[in-house]
N, C-alpha and C positions, 0 to 999 in steps of 0.2 A: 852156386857161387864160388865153388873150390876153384883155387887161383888165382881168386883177386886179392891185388894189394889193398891192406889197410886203406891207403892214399886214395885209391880208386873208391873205394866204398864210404871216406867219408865225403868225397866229392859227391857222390850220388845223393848222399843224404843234406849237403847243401841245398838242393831244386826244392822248391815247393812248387805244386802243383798252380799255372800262371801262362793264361793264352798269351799267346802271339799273334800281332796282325800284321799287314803289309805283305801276305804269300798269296800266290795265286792255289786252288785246289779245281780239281776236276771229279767231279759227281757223275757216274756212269749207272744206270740200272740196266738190267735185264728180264724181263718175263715170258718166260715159255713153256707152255703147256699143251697138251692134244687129249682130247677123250673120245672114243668110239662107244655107242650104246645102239638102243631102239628104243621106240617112243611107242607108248598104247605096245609092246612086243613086237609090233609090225615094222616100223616104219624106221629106217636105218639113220644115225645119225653119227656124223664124223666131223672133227673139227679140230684144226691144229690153228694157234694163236702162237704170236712173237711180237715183244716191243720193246724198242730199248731206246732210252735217250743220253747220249752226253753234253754235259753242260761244263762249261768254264767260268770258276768263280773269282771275284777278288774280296780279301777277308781285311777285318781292322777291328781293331780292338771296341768294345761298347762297356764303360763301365767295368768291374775288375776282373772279374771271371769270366767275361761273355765276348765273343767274337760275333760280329756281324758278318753274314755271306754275301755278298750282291752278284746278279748275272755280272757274267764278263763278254761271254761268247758261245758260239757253237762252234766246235770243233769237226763238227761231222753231219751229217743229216740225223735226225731222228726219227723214224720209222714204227709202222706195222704191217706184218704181212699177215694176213688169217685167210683160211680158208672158205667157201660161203656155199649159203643152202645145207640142207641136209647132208647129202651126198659126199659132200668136198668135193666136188668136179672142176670147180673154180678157185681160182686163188685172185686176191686182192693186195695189192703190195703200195701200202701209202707213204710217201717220204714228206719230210718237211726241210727245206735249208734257205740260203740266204736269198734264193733265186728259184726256181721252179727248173728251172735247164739244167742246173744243179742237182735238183732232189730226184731230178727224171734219171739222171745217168745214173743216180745212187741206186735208184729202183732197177735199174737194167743189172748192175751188179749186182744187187742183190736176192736176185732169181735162181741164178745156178750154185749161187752158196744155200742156199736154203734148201735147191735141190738135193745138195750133198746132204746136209745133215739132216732130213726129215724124209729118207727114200720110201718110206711107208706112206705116208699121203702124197708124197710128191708123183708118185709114179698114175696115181689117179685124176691129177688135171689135167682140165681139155683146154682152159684157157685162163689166161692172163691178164686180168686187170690192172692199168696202173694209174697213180691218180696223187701228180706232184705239184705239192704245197709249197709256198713260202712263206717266211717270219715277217708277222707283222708288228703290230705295237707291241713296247716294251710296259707296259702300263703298271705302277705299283713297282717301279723298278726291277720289271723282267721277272725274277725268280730269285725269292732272299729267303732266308734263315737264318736262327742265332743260335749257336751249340753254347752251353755252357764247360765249368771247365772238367765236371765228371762226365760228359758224352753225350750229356742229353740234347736234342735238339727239338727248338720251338720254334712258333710262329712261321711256320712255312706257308708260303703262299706265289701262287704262280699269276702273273698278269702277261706271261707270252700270249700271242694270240698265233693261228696260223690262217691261211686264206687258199683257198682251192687253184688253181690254172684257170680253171673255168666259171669265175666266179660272174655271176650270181646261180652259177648252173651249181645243182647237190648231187651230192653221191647216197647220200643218205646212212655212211656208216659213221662209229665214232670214228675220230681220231683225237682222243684228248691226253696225247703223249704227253706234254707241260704238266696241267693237274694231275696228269700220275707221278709225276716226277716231283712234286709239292711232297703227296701224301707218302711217297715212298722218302721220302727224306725224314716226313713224321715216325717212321720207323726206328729211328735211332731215339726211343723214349724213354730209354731209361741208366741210371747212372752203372761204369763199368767199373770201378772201385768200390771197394767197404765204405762204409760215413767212417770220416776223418782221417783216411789211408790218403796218401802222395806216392807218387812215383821214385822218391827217393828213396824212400822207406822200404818199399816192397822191392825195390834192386838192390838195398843196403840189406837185406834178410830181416829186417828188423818188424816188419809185419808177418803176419801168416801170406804163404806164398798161393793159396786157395780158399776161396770163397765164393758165394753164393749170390746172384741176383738178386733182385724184389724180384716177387710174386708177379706175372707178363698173362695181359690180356690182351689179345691182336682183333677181337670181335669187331669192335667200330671202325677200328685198318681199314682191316679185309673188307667189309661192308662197303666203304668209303673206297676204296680203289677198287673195287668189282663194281659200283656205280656208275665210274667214270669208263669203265673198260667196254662196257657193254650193255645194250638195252636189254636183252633176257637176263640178266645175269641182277638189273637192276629190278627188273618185277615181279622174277619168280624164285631169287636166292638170297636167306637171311642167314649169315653164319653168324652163327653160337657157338662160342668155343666151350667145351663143357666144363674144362676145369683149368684153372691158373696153372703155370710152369715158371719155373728158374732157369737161366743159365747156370752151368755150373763154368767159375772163371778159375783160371791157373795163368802163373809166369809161365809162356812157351818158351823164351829165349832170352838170356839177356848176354850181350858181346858190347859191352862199356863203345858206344856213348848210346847206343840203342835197346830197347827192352822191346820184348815182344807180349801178348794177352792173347789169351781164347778162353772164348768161352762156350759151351756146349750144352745141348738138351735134345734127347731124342723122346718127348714127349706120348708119342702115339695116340694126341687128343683131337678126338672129332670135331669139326666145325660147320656140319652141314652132309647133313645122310650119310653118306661111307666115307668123306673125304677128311681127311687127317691132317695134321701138321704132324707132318714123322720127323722131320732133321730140323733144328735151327745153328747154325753157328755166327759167333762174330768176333774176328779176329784185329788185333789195333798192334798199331806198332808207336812207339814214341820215342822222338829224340832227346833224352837229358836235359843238354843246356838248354834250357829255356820250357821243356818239357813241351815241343814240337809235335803236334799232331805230322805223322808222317802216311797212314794210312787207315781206313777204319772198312772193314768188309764184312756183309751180311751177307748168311745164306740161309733162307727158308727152301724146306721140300713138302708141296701139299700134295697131295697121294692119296688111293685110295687101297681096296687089298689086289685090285688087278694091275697095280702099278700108273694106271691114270691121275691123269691131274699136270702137275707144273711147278717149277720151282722160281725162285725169285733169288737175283743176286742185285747185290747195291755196292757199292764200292766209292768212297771219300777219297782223296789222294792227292798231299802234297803234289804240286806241278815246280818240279827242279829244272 
């Protein structure tokens, strides 16, 4: 805080912590993963997964501390590509947007980008599957949420629907990019200040500038979004995380009218045979006047000791 004027710092301590409604934000996730094994020792098995969706929301205040989220729009197609069979000889590339002629071109793009970055399975398929959805009902008003004003977010529930090109014909894989987009928002559960700390306070110096999360269990998460991701994943994987973790949170930055938060934990806690949760971070940024949600990002890495597995990014964000 060396350099700030008195004037600046009792400004700071004026804010008490107090949502804002009437902004638009954009919710983006990302999931990607690949594991290489054998099954019985014999029998080879390969399989890289990617899904990510972004969402445009419009927010309003509910009551004193609590913002309501509502769908706004889709910004972009929302996607899966995975690879299929044993093998990975194939790849599957599912998009969803406002039109299906839409979500086709999205899939033709996004072929040779996935080439690039996944050149280890990518160099082993023989062929291309593509199979482009559009947005149907908004049901339950699309996709909402309500964060309170320590970060925590509830009641997440997704009522998108999407619908095939070739509808009533199946394809027979998930695609329930929405409902993961629900439970990955559930991800933001827990409060990222101390009880009775404000924003002001903790840019004024007048809190302790580090402190410690509640105790973080992700078991029913993970459970819950590996349900929705995938039918193996739903019959034959129960993660158990074996023991509670903390972020540990610190001021990253503060440059008057913005403060920056991270918080860290490199846990190394199993959640199911060798796979770990090794990194989690989440980083927030806040605007002062008014104590402005400006952005709020997650990163989980689940891992095993051969580097297998997949990490997950989520990312909140003011839309300026």
């Amino acid at each position: 805080m060396k350099g700030r004027t008195p004037l600046l710092l009792l400004g700071a301590l004026l804010f008490t912590v107090r949502m804002e409604g009437g902004q638009r934000y954009n919710f983006t996730y990302l999931i990607k993963g690949n594991a290489s094994s054998k099954i019985l020792l014999f029998f080879p098995f390969r399989v890289s997964f990617e899904m990510s969706a972004s969402v445009n929301f419009s927010s309003e205040r509910k009551g004193r501390d609590t913002m309501a989220f509502t769908f706004a729009d889709l910004p972009q197609a929302a996607y899966l590509v995975r690879t299929l069979g044993f093998s990975g000889h194939e790849l599957a590339i599912l998009a969803v947007d406002y039109d299906t002629d839409r979500a086709l071109r999205f899939a033709e793009k996004k072929y040779p980008e996935w080439q690039k970055d996944t050149p280890a399975y990518a160099a082993r398929i023989k062929k291309v599957k593509k199979f482009p959805h559009r947005l149907t009902d908004v049901g339950g008003q699309g996709l909402v949420f309500e964060r309170d004003s320590t970060g925590v977010q509830r009641n997440c529930r997704s009522g998108l629907g999407v619908k095939y090109r070739y509808y009533p014909s199946k394809h027979n894989l998930y695609f329930n990019v929405f409902p993961i987009a629900a439970e990955m928002l559930a991800l933001y559960d827990h409060p990222v200040l101390p009880p009775g700390a404000d924003l002001g306070k903790l840019a004024a110096g007048a809190m302790a500038a580090e402190w410690d999360s509640p105790w973080l269990d992700y078991s029913g998460a993970l459970n819950r979004i590996g349900a929705w991701m995938e039918k193996v994943v739903k019959s034959l994987v129960t993660v158990e995380q074996r023991w509670k973790f903390r972020l540990h949170y610190r001021i990253d930055r503060f440059v008057f009218p913005e403060i920056d938060i991270c918080g860290e934990a490199h846990p190394d806690v199993t959640i199911w045979k060798s796979y770990m949760i090794r990194d989690m971070v989440r980083r927030l940024r806040f605007r002062l006047p008014g104590n402005v949600l400006v952005q709020d990002d997650i990163w989980i890495s689940l891992r095993n000791g051969k580097g297998q597995g997949g990490d997950a990014y989520l990312s909140l964000r003011l839309v300026e």
